[in-house]
DODO-67078 format. One line per 8 residues: their letters; for each residue x, y, z of N, C-alpha, C, O. Coordinates in steps of 0.2 Angstrom, whole numbers, plus 5000, padded with zeros to 4 digits. Layout:
a	X/Y/Z/X/Y/Z/X/Y/Z/X/Y/Z ~ ...
END
This chain:
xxxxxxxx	4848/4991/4870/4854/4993/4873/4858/4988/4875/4855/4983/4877 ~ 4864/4987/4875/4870/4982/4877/4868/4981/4883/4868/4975/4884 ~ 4866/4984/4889/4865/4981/4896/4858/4979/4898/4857/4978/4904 ~ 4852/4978/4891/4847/4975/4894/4848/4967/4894/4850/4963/4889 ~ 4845/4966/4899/4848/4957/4901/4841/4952/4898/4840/4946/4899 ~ 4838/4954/4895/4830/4952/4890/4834/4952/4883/4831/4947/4879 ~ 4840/4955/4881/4843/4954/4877/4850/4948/4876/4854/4946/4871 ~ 4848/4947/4882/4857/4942/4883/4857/4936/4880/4862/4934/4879
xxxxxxxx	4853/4932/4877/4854/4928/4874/4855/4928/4866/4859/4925/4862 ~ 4851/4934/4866/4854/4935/4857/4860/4937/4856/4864/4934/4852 ~ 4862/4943/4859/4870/4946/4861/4873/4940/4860/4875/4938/4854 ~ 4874/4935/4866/4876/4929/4866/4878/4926/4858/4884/4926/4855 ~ 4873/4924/4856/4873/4921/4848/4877/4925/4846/4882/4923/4843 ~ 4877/4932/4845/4878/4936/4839/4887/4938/4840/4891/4939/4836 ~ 4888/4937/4845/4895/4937/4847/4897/4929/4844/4897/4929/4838 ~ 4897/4925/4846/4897/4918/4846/4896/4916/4839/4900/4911/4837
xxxxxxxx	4891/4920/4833/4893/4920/4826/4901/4924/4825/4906/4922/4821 ~ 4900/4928/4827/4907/4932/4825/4914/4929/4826/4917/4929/4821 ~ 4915/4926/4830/4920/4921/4834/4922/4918/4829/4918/4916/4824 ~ 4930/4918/4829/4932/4915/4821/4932/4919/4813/4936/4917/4808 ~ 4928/4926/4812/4928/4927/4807/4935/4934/4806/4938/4937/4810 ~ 4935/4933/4800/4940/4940/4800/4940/4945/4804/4934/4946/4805 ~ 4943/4949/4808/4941/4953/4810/4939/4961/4806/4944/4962/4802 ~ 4934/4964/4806/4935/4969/4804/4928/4976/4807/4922/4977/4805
xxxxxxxx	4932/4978/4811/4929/4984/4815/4925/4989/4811/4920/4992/4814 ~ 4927/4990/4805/4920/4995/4803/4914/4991/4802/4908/4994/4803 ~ 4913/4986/4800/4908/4982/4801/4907/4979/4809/4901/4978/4810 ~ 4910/4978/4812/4908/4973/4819/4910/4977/4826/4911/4975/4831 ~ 4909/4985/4824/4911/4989/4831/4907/4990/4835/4908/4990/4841 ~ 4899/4991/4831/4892/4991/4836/4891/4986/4840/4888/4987/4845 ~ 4894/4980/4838/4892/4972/4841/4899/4972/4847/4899/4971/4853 ~ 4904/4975/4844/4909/4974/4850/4906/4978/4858/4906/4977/4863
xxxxxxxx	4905/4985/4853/4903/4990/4859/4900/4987/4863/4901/4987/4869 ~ 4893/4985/4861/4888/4979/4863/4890/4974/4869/4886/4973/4874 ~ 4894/4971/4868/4895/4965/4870/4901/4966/4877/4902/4962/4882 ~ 4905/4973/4876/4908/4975/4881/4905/4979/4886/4908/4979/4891 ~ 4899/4981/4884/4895/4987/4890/4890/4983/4892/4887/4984/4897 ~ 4889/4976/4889/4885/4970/4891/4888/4965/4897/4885/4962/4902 ~ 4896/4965/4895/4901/4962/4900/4901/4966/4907/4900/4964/4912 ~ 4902/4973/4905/4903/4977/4912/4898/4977/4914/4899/4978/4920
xxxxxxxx	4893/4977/4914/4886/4977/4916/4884/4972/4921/4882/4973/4927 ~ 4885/4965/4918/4884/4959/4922/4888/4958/4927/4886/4955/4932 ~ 4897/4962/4927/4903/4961/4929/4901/4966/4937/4904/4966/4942 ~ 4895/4969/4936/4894/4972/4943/4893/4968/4949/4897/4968/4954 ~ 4889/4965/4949/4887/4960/4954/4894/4958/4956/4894/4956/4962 ~ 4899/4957/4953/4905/4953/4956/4911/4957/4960/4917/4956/4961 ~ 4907/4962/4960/4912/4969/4962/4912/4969/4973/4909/4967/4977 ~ 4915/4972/4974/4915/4971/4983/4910/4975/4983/4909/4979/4978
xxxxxxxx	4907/4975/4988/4902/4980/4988/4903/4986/4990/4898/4990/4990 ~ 4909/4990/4992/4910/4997/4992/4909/4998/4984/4905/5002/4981 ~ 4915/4993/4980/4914/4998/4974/4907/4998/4970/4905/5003/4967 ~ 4904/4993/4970/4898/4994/4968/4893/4998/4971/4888/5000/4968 ~ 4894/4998/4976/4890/5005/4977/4890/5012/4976/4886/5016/4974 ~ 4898/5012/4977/4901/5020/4970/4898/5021/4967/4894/5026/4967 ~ 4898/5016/4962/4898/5016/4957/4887/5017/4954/4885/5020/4949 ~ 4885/5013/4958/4876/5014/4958/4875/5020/4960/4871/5024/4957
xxxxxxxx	4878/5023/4966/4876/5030/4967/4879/5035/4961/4875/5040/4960 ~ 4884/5035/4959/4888/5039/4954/4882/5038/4949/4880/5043/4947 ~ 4879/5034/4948/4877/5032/4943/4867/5037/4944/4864/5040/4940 ~ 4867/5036/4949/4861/5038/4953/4861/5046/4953/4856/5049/4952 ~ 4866/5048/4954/4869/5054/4954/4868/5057/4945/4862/5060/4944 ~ 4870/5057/4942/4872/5057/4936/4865/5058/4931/4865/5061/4926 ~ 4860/5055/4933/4854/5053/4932/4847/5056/4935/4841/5058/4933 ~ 4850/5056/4940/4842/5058/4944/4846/5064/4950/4843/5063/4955
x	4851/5069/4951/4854/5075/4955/4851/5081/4950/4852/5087/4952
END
């Protein structure tokens, strides 16, 4: 899954290959997907903490209500 962080180094690489090549989305959209739901994931932590807590319980809610 793009937001497991046991993954983050390879994402890393596999983005970091891509870097420079043609672009071409039918082939490279699962890796973008990837790579952006891997951004917003890490980009929590950086959030003020009202919104990140919204957004934990939204999330809390959505899963386990």
């Amino acid at each position: 899954m793009g937001t497991d962080n046991a993954l983050h180094g390879a994402h890393v690489k596999e983005l970091e290959a891509e870097l420079g090549k043609e672009f071409d989305h039918t082939k490279q959209k699962k890796m973008i997907v990837r790579a952006l739901l891997h951004a917003a994931d890490l980009s929590n932590g950086t959030r003020p903490t009202k919104v990140s807590e919204f957004w934990s319980f939204a999330v809390l809610d959505e899963f386990f209500a």
